[in-house]
C-alpha positions, -999 to +999 in steps of 0.1 A: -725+423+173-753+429+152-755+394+134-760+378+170-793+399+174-822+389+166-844+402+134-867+412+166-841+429+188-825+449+155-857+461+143-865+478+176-829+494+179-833+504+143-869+522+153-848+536+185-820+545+165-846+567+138-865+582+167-831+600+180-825+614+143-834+650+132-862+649+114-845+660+080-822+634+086-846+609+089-865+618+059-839+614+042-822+583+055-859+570+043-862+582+009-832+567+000-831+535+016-873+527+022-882+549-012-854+539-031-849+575-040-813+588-054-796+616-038-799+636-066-842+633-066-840+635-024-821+669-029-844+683-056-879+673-034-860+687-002-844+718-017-810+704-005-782+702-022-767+670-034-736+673-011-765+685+019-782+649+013-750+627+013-740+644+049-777+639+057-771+602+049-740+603+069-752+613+102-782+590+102-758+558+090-732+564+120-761+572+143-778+539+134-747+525+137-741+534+172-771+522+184-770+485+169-732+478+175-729+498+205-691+499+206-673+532+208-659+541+175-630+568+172-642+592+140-612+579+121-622+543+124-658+548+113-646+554+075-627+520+076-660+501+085-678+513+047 
């Protein structure tokens, strides 16, 4: 579904979809992804560990998920979309 959005109509779920987040969650979904920061250098500015950032990352990848796709996903199909 999400390649018959617009750039438009996906950049405003994405902003939706980063609102809803926690707010460690979000920073850390945008250190690694805007920042281009490992998970090793997130966990070390955060005081996370590296295992803490990578379930971080997790949450905020499935959350964005739901909000551009939309579709109910069971929890054992989601590891089958990565």
């Amino acid at each position: 579904m999400a390649d018959q959005m617009d750039e438009s109509e996906i950049r405003e779920r994405m902003e939706r979809a980063m609102r809803t987040l926690p707010r460690r969650t979000r920073e850390v979904f945008l250190a690694h992804r805007v920042d281009d920061m490992s998970y090793r250098e997130i966990a070390e500015r955060t005081g996370l560990s590296v295992r803490e950032v990578e379930r971080h990352m997790t949450r905020a990848i499935i959350a964005i998920d739901r909000v551009l796709d939309k579709s109910p996903v069971r929890w054992w199909e989601r590891w089958r979309r990565w």
